[in-house]
C-alpha positions as CSV (number, residue, x, y, z in Angstrom):
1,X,0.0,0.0,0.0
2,X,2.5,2.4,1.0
3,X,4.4,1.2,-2.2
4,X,1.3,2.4,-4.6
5,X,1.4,6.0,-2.4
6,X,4.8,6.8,-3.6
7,X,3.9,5.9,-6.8
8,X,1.2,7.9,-7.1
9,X,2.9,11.2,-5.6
10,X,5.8,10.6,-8.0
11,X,4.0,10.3,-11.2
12,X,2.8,13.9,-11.3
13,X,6.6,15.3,-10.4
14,X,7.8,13.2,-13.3
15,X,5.2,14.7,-15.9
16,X,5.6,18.0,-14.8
17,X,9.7,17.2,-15.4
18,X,9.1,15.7,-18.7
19,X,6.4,18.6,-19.6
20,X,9.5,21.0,-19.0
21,X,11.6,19.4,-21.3
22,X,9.2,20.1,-23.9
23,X,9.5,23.7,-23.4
24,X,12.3,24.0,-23.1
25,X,12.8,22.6,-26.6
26,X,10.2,24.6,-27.5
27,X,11.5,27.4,-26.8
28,X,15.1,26.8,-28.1
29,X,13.4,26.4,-31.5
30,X,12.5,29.0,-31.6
31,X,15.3,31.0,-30.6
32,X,17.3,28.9,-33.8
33,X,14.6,29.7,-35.8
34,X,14.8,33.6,-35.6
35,X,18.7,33.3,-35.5
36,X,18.5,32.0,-38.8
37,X,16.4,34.6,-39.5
38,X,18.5,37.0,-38.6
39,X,21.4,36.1,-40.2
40,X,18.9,35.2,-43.7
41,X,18.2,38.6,-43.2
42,X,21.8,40.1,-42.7
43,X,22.9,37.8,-45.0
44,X,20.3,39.7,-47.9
45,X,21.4,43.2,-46.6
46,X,25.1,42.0,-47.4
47,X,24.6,41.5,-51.0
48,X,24.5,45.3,-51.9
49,X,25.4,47.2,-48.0
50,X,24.7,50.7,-49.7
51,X,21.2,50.7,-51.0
52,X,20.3,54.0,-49.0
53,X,21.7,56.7,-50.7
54,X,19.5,59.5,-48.1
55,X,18.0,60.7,-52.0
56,X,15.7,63.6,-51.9
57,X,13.8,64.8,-54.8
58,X,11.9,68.3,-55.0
59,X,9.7,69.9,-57.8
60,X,9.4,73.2,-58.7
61,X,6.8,74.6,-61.9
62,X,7.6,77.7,-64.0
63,X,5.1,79.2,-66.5
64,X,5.2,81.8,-69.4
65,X,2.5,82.8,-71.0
66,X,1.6,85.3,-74.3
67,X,-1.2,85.3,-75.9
68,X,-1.9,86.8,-79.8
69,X,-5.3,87.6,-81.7
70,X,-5.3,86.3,-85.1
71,X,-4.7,88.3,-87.9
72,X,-7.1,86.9,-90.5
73,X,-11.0,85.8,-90.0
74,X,-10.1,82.3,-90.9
75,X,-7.2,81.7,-88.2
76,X,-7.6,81.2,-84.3
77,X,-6.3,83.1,-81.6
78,X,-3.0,81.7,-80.3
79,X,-1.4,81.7,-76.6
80,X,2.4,80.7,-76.7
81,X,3.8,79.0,-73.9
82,X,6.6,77.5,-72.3
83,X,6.4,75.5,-68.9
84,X,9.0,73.7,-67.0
85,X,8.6,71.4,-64.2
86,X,11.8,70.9,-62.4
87,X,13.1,68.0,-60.3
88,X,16.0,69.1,-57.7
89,X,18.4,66.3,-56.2
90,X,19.7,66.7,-52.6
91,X,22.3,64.4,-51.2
92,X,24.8,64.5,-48.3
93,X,27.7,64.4,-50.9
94,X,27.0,68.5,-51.7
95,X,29.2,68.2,-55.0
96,X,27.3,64.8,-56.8
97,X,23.7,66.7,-56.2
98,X,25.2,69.5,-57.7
99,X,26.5,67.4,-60.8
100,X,23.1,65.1,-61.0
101,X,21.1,68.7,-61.0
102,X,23.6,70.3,-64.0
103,X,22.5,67.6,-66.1
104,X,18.8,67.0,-65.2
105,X,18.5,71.0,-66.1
106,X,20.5,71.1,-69.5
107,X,18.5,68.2,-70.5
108,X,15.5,69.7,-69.5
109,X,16.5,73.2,-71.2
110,X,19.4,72.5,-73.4
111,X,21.0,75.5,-71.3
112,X,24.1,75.7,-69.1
113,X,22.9,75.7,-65.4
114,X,24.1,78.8,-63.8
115,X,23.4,81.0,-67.4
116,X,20.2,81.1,-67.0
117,X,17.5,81.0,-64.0
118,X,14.5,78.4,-64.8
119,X,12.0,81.4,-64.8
120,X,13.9,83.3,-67.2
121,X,14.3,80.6,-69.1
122,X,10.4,80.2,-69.9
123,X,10.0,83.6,-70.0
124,X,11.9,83.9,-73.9
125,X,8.4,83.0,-74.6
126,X,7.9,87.0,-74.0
127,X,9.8,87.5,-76.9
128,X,7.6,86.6,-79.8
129,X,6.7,89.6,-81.4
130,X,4.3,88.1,-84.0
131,X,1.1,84.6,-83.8
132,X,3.4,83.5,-86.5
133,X,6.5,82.9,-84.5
134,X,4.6,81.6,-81.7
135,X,4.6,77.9,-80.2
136,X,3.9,76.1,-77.1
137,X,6.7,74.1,-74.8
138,X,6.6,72.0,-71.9
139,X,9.6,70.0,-70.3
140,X,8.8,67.8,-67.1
141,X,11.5,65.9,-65.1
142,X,10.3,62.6,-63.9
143,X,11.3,60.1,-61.5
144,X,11.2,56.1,-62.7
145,X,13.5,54.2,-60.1
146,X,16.1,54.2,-57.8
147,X,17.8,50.6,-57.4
148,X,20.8,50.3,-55.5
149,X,23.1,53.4,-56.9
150,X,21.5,54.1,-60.0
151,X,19.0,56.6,-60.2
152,X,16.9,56.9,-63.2
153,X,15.1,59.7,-64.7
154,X,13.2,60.7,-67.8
155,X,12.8,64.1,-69.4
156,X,9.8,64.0,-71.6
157,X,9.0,67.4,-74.1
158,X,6.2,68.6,-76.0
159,X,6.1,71.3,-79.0
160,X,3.4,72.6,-81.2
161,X,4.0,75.5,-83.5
162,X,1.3,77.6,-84.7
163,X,-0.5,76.7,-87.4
164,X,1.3,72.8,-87.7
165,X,-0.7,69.8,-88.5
166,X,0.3,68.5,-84.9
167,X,2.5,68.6,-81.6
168,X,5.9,66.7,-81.8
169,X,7.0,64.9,-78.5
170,X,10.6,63.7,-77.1
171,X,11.8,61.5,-74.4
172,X,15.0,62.0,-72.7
173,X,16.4,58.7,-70.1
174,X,19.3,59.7,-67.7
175,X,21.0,57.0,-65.6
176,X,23.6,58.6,-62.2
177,X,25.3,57.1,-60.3
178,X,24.1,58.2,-56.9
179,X,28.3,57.7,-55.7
180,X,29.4,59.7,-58.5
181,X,26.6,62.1,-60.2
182,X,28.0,60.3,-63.6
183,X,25.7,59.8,-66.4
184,X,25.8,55.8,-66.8
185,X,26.1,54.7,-70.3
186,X,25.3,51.0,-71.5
187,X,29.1,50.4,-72.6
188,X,30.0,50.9,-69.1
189,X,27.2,48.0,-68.1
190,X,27.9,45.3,-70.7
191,X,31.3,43.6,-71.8
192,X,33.2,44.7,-74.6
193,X,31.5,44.4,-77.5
194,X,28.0,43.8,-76.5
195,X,26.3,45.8,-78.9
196,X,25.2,42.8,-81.8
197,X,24.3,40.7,-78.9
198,X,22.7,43.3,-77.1
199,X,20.4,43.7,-80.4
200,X,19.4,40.6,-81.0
201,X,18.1,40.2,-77.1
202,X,16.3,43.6,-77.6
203,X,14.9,42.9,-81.4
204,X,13.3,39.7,-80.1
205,X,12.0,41.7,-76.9
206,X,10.1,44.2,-79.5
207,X,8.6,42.8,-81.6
208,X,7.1,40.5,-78.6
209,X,5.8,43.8,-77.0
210,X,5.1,46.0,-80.6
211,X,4.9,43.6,-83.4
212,X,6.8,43.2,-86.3
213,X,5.1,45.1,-89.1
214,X,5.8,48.8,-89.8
215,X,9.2,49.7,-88.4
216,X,12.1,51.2,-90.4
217,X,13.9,47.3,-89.8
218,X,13.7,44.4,-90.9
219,X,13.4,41.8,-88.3
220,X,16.2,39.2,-88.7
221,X,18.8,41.0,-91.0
222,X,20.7,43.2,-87.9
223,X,19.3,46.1,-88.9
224,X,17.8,46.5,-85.4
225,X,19.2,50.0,-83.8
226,X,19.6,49.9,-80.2
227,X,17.8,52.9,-78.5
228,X,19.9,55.6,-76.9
229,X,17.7,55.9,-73.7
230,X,16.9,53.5,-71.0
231,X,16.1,53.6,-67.4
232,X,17.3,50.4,-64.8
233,X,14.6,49.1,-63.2
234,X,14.5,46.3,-60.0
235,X,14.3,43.2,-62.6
236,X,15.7,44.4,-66.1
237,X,16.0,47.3,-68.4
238,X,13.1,49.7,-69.9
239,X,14.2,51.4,-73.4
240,X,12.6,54.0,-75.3
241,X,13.0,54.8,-78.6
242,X,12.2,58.6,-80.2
243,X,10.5,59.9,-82.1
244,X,10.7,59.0,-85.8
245,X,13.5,57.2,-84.5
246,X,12.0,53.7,-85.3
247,X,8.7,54.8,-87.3
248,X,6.7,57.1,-88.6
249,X,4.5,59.4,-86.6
250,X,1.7,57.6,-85.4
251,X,4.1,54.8,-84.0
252,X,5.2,57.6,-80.7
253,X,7.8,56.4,-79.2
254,X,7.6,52.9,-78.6
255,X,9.2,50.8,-75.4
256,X,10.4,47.2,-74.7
257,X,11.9,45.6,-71.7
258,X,14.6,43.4,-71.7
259,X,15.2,41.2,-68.4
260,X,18.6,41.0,-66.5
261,X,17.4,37.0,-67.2
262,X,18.2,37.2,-70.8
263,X,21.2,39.6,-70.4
264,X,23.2,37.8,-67.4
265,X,26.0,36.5,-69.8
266,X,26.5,40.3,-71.4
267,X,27.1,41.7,-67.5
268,X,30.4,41.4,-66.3
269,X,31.3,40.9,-62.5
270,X,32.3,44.2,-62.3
271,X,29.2,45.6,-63.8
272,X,26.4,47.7,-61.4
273,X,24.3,45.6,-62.9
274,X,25.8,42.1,-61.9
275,X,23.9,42.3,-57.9
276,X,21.1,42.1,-59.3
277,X,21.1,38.7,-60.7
């Protein structure tokens, strides 16, 4: 009797013992498990350790306006125009925000920056003596990405001169180097002699996205041009062509994307372009 007594009072001390050792295992699980998350996570962070670049972007709109009366029953009144829409770059290297911000505004103007202020830049609209002479402009800065240290930005422009059949348009792509306030160029992303190659990716890449029919090429013969102006984005590269530059009016200016995918063996290790495959 006395033997089924101590039994009985030791079961419970043993399941409570065994019931610890379960949490305790428990809870070292999950102190393993978000280690491991940790160091996934540091491990992630490691691949590019500057992705921050503290970028700021501000936008500032100037407007010119001047208006004429037509001169003969049969024509409209006219009111030239010029606008600008700014962006300004700040970063806490003083001297590669003031390089990124040259460029942006002689793309967006053509001008120096410094020879001119952007108000009295729109104001040559003032000018125009005569309806005849008169046009509307308008140049906006826009943002499209920021991946790692390269920044891109389009400059998109708009004319219409009195009395034309219709407006004409433009697209401008700039690619910096948020270390450097350089302009990146394709030749410095790809190997040496990657421009055929490069082609024959893109060509393929078009006509998936625009067709074949109607552009100044002819798929298959390496007549394909390569455009002048892309932008990097997180998971490949966006290109825009001008213009006129691949068709005739009414085509715009068409855009394809090519994926880092297709372009891994054209990107060197070296390249800004090789973290993100």
């Amino acid at each position: 009797m006395k033997k089924l007594l101590l039994i009985s009072a030791l079961l419970p001390l043993l399941f409570a013992c065994s019931g610890n050792k379960n949490k305790i295992a428990d809870a070292n699980d999950s102190v393993n498990i978000n280690e491991s998350d940790t160091i996934a996570a540091l491990a992630e962070a490691a691949i590019e350790p500057i992705q921050n670049y503290d970028l700021k972007m501000a936008y500032k709109e100037y407007v010119s306006e001047k208006c004429f009366e037509a001169t003969e029953e049969y024509e409209s009144d006219f009111c030239a125009s010029m606008e600008l829409k700014l962006m300004v770059v700040s970063l806490p290297n003083e001297s590669v925000s003031k390089k990124i911000n040259a460029a942006i505004f002689k793309a967006a103007t053509g001008k120096k920056m410094g020879s001119i202020s952007p108000q009295a830049f729109v104001d040559e609209i003032q000018t125009i003596s005569e309806i005849y002479e008169a046009y509307t402009n308008a140049s906006s800065v826009d943002f499209e990405s920021k991946n790692g240290e390269l920044f891109s930005v389009t400059v998109n422009g708009s004319d219409y001169f009195y009395g034309a059949a219709h407006p004409s348009g433009s697209s401008q792509s700039l690619v910096f180097d948020l270390s450097t306030g350089e302009i990146v160029t394709l030749k410095e992303l790809f190997e040496v002699n990657f421009e055929k190659k490069l082609a024959k990716i893109a060509e393929r890449n078009f006509i998936r996205e625009n067709g074949k029919d109607g552009w100044d090429f002819t798929p298959g013969d390496e007549s394909f041009p390569l455009p002048d102006h892309f932008i990097v984005g997180p998971k490949g590269l966006n290109f825009t062509f001008g213009q006129y530059e691949i068709g005739p009016y009414a085509a715009g200016m068409p855009t394809f994307f090519v994926p880092f995918e297709q372009l891994k063996e054209l990107i060197p290790t070296t390249s800004r372009l090789h973290k993100f495959l």
